[in-house]
N, C-alpha and C positions, 0 to 999 in steps of 0.2 A: 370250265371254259378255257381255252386254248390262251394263249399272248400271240401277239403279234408286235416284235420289238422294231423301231423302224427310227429312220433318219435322212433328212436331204441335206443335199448341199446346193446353196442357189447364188444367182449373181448379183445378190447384195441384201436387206435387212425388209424391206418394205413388200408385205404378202400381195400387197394389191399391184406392184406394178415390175419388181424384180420375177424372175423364173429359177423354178425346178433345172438342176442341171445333172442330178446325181440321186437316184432312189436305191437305200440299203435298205433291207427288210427282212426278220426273221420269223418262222413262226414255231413258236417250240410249244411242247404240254405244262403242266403248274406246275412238272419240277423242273422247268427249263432246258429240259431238253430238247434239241433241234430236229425239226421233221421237216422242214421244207425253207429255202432261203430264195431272194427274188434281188440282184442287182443288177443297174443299166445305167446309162450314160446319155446324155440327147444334147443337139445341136442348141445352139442359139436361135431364137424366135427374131426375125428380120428387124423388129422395132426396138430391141434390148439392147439399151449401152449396160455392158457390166460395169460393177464398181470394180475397178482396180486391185483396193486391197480384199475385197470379198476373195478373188480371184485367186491372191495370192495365199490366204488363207487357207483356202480347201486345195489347195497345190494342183488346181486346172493348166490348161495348157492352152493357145491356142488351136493345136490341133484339137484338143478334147471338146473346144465351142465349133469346131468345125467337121470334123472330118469322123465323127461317131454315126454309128449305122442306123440309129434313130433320130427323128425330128422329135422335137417337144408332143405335138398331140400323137405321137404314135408310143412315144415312153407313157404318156399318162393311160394311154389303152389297153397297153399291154401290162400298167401296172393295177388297172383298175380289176381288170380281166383274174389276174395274179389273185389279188387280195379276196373276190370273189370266189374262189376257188377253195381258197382257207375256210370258207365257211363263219361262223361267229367266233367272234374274237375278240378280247382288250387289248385295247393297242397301245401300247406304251412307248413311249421314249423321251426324251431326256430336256427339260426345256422345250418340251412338246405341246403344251398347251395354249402358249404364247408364242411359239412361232412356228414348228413344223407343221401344227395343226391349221393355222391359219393360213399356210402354203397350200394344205392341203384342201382345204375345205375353197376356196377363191381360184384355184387353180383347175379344180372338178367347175366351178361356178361356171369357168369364163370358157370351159372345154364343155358346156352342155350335159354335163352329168349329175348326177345328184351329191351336193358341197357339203352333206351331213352323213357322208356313208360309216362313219367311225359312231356314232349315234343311232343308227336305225338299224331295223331287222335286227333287233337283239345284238348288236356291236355295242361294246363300251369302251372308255378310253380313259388314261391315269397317264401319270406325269410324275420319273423318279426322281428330279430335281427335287418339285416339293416334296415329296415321299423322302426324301436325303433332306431338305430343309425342316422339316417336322421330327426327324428322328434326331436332330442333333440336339432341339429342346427337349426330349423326352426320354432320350439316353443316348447325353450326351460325349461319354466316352467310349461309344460302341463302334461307330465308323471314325478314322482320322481326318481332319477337313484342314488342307492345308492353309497355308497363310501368304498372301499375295501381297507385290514390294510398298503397299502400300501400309503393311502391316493390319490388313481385315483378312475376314477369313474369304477363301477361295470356292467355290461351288462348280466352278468350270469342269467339265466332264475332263476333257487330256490333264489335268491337275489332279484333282479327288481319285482317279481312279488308279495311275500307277504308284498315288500316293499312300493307297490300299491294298497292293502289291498287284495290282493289276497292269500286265504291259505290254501283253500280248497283244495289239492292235494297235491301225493304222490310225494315229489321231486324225479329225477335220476329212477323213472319208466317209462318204455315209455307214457302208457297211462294217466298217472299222468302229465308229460311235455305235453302231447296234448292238456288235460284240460287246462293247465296253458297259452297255446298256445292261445287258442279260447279264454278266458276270456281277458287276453292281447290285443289282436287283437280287441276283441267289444270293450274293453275301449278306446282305438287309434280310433277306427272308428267314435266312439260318438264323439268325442271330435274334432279330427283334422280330418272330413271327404274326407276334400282337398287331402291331403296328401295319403291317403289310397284309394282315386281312382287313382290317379297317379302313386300308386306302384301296382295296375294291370294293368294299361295300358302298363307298359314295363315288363310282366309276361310269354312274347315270345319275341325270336328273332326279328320277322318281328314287331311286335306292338312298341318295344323299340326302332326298328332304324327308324320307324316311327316318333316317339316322337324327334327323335336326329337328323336326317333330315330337321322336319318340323319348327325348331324352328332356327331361326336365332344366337340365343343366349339363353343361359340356365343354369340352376344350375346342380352339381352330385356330388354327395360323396366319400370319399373315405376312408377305415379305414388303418392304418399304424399300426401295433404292439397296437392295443389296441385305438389308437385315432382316431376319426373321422374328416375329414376334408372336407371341400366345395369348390368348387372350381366354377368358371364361366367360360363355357367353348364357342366355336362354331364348327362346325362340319368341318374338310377337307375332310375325304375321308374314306374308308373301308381298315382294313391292308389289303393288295394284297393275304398275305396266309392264314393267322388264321381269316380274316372278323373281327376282332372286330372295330367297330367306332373308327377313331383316331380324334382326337378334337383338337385345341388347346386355353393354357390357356391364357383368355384376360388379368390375371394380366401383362403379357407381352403386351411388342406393336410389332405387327405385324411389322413395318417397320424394325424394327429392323431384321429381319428375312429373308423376301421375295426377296430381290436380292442378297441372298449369294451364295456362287457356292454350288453345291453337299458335297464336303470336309467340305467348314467350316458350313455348318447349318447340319452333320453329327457330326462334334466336335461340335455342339450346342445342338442337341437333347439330347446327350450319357452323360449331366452333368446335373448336380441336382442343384435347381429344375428344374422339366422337363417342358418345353416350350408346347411339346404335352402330353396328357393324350390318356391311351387307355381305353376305355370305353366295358366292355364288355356283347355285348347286347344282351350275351345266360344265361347271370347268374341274370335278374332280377334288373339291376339297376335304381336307383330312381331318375327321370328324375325331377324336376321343373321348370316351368317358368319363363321368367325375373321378374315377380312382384313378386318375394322370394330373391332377388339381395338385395336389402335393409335391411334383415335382417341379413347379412352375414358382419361382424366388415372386414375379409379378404380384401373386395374390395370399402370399405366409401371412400376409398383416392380417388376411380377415379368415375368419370362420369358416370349418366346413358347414355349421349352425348356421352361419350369418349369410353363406351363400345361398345355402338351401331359404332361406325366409326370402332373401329377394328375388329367388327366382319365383317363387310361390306368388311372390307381390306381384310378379308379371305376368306371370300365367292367370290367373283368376282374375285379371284387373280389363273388363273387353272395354271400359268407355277411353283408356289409355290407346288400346290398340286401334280402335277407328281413328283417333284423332293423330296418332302415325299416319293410317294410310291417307285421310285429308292431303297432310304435307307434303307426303310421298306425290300424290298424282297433279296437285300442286305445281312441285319441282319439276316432275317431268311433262308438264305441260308446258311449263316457262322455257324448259328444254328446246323441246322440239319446234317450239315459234324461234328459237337461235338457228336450230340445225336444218329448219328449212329453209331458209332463205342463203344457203351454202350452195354454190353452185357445184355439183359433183360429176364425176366420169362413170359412165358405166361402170368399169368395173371397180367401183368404187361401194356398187349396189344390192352389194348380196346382204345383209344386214335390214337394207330399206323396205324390198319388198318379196315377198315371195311367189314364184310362177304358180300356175294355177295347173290344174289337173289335164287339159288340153294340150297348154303347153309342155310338159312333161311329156305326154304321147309323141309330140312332136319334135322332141329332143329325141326319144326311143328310134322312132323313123330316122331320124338323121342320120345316126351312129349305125343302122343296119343296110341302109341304102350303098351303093357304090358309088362312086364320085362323078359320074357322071349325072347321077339323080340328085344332087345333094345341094345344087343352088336353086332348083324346084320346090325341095323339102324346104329350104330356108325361109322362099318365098309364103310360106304358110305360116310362119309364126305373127303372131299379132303383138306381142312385146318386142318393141325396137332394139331393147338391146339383147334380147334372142338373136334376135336377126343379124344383127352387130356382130355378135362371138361367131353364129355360122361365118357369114360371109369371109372374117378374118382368118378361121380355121381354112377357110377354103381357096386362101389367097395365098395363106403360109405352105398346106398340103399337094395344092393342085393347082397354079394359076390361070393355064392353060386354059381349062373350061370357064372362067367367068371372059364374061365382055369385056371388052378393053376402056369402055369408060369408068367400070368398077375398077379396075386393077388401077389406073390413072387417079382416080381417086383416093384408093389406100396408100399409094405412094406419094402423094401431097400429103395426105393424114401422119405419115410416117416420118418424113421428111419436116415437118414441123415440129413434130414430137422430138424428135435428136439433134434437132440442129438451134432450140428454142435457146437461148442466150438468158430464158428469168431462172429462178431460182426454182424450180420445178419439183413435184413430186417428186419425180423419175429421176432417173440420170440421163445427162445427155451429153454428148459431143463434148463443146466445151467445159463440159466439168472432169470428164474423162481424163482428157488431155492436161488440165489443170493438177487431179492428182497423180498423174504417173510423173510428169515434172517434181510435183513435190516427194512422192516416194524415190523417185532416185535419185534426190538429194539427200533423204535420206540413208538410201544403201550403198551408195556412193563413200559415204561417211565410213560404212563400214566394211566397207570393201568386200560386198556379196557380189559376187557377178553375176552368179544363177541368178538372183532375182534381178538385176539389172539385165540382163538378156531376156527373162519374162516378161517385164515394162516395157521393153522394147520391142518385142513380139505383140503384144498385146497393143500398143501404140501403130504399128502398121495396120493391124490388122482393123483398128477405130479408122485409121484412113484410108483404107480399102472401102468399108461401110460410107463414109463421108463421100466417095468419087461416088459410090453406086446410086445414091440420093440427090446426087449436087443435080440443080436444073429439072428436077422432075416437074 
């Protein structure tokens, strides 16, 4: 199966409510060779205050939020169009699971496409960050991982990677991090090949609870605030709601455990460290075999003997594993009486619930109709916030055809949104304004003026945005 290496650059950290403004994409064969590449640039979406330093991060301009030959839903189209073309794929890239993915999958949601295309029709997806954070526990002087002024180690892609004699790319460009991606990737592959077939075997759900299943006992990582950690685990049971594998960890002994009532191994799980691990095997995690046990300093004190007897204790022990899943559906019952009475935003709801098979048709229709049919098509979906994304798509693309009490409407909607004085999901107006003040007392300090010309660019052009709202 093919890769697909890829990378965005967006206007700030938050999937649900910052935007795509930069998609780099490679698609090369397993020995990394390049067959086909896909990069574009798109405008700013009417309701987006970017974050400042995001901005200056990925070295945008404001001409690049303005003056690019794509709108946002016309880069997603043409990228959606792109990747379908590639055929199946694993799509890799770098801190992808936790954020580009998340770009990706809410950003398809809120454009009426389907937000799990990296997952279906035979797509899988991996993440060489953790693939680079597992190979340092498991051989640990194969790749150099530099050391940041903090004196910890560095994992940052523009760091790791010319720190590996890699330097050939544009850092904080998308297409530049994808390069940096793939070359990463083949040097990991040469070198530790073990390792980098075991991080596609768990590249889907069903392949990684395979892996987590079939192995009596096993190695998996985990990063905490920046540090990686290994753990040795063995498999009980799938959580009851969310599926994710729940394991538990043999640095524990089992007996300790198995004939406690409901109550007290419910005060056992809920303290730290945790006895169970949840392993979650939709995000690509890096399974190894007991013959990796040995390399791990965590677990020298005990036995490969001793590991093997308690994994045994938990694998043949079922009245142990029901009284898990008790707890488990438990918890996430007491959950979700919390998480509903949360007042949320549409797009806030790809998670909540999923469209039904009608709706889908009617998404299909949307995207093939012209625009002149497409506030008719809208008018057909029965989920409000279907309706919601159309109408917005068609306020941002085309506003001309809607009514004028629609368009008056999304521009109060808008216009509270950026001009909102609380502390908000989003960014708005006055926070905007807030940090380019404090970044250019910053650069000021050090006397960059490139960037203090970009603040200052970027600062009209927030007051440009504030006249076109003011009074709506």
């Amino acid at each position: 199966m093919n890769y697909v290496f890829y990378d965005f650059e967006t206007t700030g950290r938050d999937s649900n409510w910052d935007q795509i403004i930069q998609v780099g994409a490679i698609l090369t064969n397993t020995n990394f060779k390049e067959i086909d590449r896909f990069e574009a640039r798109c405008s700013l979406q009417p309701d987006i205050i970017p974050y400042p330093k995001a901005i200056l991060v990925n070295k945008s301009s404001v001409k690049d939020l303005t003056q690019t030959n794509l709108s946002h839903f016309a880069l997603i189209e043409l990228m959606i169009k792109k990747f379908k073309s590639w055929g199946t794929a694993i799509y890799i890239g770098y801190n992808s699971i936790s954020f580009d993915e998340e770009f990706l999958r809410k950003t398809l949601f809120k454009n009426l496409y389907n937000p799990y295309f990296t997952i279906n029709n035979g797509n899988k997806r991996s993440d060489l960050l953790n693939i680079i954070r597992a190979n340092h526990i498991y051989y640990p002087d194969s790749l150099k991982i530099p050391i940041n002024e903090k004196g910890k180690l560095s994992f940052k892609l523009d760091q790791i990677a010319p720190f590996n004699g890699i330097k050939n790319f544009d850092a904080h460009d998308a297409l530049g991090d994808a390069i940096a991606t793939i070359k990463l990737a083949k040097k990991l592959n040469i070198q530790n090949p073990e390792l980098w077939q075991a991080s596609l075997l768990s590249a889907n759900r069903e392949s990684a609870n395979n892996e987590i299943e079939n192995n009596k006992l096993f190695c998996v990582t985990e990063t905490f605030f920046g540090k990686t950690i290994p753990f040795v685990v063995s498999f009980i049971c799938h959580h009851p709601v969310y599926k994710w594998a729940q394991c538990f960890d043999l640095k524990h002994d089992p007996q300790d455990y198995i004939n406690l009532t409901q109550n007290s191994l419910e005060h056992f799980m809920s303290k730290s460290p945790k006895i169970i691990r949840s392993i979650r095997s939709n995000k690509s995690p890096i399974i190894m075999n007991s013959s990796f046990i040995s390399r791990l300093n965590e677990y020298r004190h005990i036995s490969n003997e001793e590991l093997i007897k308690r994994a045994e204790i938990i694998n043949s022990n079922n009245e142990f594993k029901i009284t898990v899943e008790k707890i488990l559906i438990k918890n996430a019952s007491e959950k979700e009486e919390l998480s509903s009475q949360e007042d949320i935003n549409f797009e806030e709801t790809i998670y909540q619930s999923f469209s039904n098979n009608y709706e889908k048709i009617i998404m299909e229709e949307f995207h093939l109709s012209n625009w002149e049919d497409k506030i008719k098509i809208a008018n057909k979906f029965k989920e409000e916030r279907n309706y919601y994304f159309a109408e917005k798509i068609i306020y941002e693309e085309n506003p001309s055809i809607l009514p004028k009490e629609i368009i008056n409407k999304i521009n109060r909607r808008v216009a509270k949104k950026i001009f909102s004085t609380n502390d908000e999901k989003w960014n708005t107006i006055p926070k905007a304004y807030k940090d380019i003040d404090d970044l250019r007392a910053e650069y000021e300090d050090k006397n960059d003026q490139n960037t203090i010309n970009t603040l200052n660019n970027l600062n009209n052009f927030i007051e440009d945005i504030e006249k076109k709202y003011q009074g709506v």
